[in-house]
C-alpha distance (Angstrom), angle and dihedral (degrees) to the residues before:
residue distance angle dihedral
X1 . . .
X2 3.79 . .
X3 4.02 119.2 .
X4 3.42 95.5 -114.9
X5 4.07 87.7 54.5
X6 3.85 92.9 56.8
X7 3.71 118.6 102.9
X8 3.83 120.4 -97.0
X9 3.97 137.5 -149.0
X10 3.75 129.8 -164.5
X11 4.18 113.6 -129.5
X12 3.56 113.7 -128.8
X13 3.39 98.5 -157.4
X14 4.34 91.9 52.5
X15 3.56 103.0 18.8
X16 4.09 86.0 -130.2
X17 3.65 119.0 134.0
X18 4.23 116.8 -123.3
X19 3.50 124.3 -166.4
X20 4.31 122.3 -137.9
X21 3.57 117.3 -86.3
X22 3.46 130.3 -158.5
X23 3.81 100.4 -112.4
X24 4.32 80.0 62.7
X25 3.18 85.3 55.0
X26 3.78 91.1 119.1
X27 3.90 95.2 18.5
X28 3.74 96.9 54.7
X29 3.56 97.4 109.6
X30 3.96 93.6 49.4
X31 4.02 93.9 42.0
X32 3.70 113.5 111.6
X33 3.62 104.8 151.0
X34 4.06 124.4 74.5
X35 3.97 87.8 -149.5
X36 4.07 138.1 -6.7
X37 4.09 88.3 -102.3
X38 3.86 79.8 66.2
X39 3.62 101.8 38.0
X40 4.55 76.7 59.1
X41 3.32 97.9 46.1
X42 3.55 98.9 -110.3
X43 3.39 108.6 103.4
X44 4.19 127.9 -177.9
X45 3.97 115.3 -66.0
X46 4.10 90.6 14.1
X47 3.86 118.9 95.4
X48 3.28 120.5 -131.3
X49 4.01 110.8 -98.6
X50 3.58 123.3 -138.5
């Protein structure tokens, strides 16, 4: 399967689309985050706030 075949998901927390990898293999359907800065709410190029 070619990259550009493999499913993709929108991040909520970025807005940046992310394409299945194979260690979601199993996951996929529960994934929602594009990386674990995301899944904190502190995504790349955004400080945290507090």
């Amino acid at each position: 399967m070619r990259k550009s075949e493999l499913p993709t998901k929108t991040c909520p927390t970025c807005q940046r689309p992310f394409a299945w990898r194979k260690k979601w293999e199993r996951d996929w359907a529960h994934v929602k985050f594009c990386s674990d800065a995301c899944r904190k709410g502190t995504p790349r190029g955004r400080p945290p706030t507090r």
